[in-house]
C-alpha positions in Angstrom: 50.7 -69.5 -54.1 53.4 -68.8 -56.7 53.1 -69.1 -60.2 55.8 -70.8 -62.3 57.1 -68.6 -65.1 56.7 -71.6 -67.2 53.1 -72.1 -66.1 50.4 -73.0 -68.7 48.3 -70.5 -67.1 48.6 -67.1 -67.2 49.1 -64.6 -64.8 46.0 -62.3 -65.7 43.9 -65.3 -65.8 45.1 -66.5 -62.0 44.6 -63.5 -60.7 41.4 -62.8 -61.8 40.7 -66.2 -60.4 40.4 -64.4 -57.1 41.8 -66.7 -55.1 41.7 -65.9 -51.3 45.8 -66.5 -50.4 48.7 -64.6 -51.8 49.7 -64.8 -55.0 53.6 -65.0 -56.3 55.6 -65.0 -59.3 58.6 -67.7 -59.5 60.8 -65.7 -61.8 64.2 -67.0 -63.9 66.4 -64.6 -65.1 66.0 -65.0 -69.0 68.2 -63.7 -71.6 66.0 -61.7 -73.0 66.3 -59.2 -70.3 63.2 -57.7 -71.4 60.8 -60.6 -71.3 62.3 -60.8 -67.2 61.4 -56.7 -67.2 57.8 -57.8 -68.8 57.2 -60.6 -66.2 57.7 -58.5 -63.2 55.5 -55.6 -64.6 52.7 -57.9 -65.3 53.2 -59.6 -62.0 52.7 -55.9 -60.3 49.9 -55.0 -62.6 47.6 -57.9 -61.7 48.5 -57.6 -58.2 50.6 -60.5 -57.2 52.5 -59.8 -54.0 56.1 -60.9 -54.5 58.6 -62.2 -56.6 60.6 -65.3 -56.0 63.6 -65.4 -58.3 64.8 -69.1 -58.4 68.4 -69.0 -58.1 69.2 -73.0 -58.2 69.0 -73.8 -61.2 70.0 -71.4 -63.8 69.9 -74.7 -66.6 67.7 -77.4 -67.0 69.0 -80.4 -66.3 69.4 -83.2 -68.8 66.6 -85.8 -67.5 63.8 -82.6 -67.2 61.1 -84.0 -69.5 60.5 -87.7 -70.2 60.7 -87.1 -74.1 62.1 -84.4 -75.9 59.0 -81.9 -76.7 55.6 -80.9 -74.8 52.7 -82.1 -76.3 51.2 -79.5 -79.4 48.5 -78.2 -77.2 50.8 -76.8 -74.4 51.8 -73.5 -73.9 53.6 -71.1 -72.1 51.5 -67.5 -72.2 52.8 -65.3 -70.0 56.3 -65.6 -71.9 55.1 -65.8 -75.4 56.1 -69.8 -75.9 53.6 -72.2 -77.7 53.5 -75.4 -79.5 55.6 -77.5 -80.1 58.3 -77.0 -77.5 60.9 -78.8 -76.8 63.8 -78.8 -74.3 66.1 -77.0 -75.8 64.1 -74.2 -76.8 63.3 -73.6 -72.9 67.1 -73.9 -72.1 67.7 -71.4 -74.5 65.3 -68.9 -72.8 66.9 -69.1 -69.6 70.5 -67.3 -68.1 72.6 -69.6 -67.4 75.5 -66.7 -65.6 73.1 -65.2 -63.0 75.2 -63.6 -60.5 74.2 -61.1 -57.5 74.2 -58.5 -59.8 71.1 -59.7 -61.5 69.6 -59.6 -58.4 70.4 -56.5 -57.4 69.0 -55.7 -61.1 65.5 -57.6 -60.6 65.3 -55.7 -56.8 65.6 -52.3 -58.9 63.1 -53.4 -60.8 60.0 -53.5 -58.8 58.6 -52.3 -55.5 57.3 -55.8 -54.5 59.2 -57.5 -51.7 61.9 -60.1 -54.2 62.9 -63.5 -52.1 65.3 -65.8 -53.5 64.6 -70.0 -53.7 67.4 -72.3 -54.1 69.5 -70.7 -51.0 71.1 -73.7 -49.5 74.5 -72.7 -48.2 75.0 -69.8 -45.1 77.0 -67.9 -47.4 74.3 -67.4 -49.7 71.8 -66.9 -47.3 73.8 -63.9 -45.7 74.7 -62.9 -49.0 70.9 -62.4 -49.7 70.7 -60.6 -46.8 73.4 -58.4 -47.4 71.7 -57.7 -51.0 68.3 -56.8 -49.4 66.3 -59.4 -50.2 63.0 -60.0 -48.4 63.3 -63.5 -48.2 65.0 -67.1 -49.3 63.5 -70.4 -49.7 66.0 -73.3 -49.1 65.6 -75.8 -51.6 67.1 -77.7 -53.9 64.7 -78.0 -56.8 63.2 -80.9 -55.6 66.5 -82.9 -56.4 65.0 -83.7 -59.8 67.0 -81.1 -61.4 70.2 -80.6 -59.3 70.7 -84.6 -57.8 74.0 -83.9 -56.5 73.3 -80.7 -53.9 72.8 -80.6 -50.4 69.3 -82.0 -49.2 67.3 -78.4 -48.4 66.8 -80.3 -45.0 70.3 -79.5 -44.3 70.7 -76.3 -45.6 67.9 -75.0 -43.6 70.0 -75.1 -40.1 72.8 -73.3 -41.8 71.0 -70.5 -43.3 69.3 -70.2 -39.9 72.1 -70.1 -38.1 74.0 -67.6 -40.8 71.1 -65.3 -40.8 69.9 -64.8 -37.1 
């Protein structure tokens, strides 16, 4: 399973869930560099097994929330974010200029094994390899967020072919 950074539950509480599979943390790069330090200690501490740093979609996009703000009760633990929230206040939390650097940064970070989601092209997936990642998950986002990428369908044969 991976946990969204943005999820409503925290990580503590998941874990101590118990529940039987894997457990991962979906990671942005945020510009508070230290709430990303934070995440991935927390993630290590309660035992979750890997880091998936989402690397397609460094901004929300403008049609992410069917009205402007959460409802009052929601909130976001593990990053310190409660009521009310709107979308702008997320954007704000996220880096927009992630580059291969970060990471490089994020892999320096931790012990657990980091794999990259929102690889779609062959260059990217060898350029993960080349940076030592453990792993990449072609996707898109769902194509609710980035509508005008290649379908993760197709970017599958060429990061297959790129990295055998």
């Amino acid at each position: 399973m991976v946990l969204g950074s943005f999820s409503t539950t925290a990580m503590e509480e998941v874990a101590e869930a118990g529940s039987p599979g894997l457990q991962w943390l979906q990671l942005y790069i945020f510009r508070d560099r230290e709430l990303t330090r934070s995440l991935i200690t927390q993630a290590e501490r309660v035992g979750f097994k890997a880091i998936v740093l989402t690397v397609d979609q460094p901004v929300i996009g403008p049609d992410s929330y069917k009205s402007a703000s959460l409802p009052p009760h929601i909130s976001f633990p593990d990053i310190g974010l409660s009521g009310p929230i709107n979308k702008e206040k997320v954007r704000n939390l996220i880096d927009s200029s992630v580059t291969w650097e970060e990471v490089d940064w994020v892999k320096g970070l931790t012990k657990l094994p980091v794999v990259l989601k929102g690889i779609l092209t062959a260059e990217d997936a060898v350029e993960a390899v080349r940076h030592g990642v453990q792993g990449i998950i072609v996707s898109n986002h769902g194509g609710r967020q980035l509508d005008g990428v290649l379908a993760s369908v197709s970017g599958i044969s060429f990061s297959l072919c790129a990295t055998s």
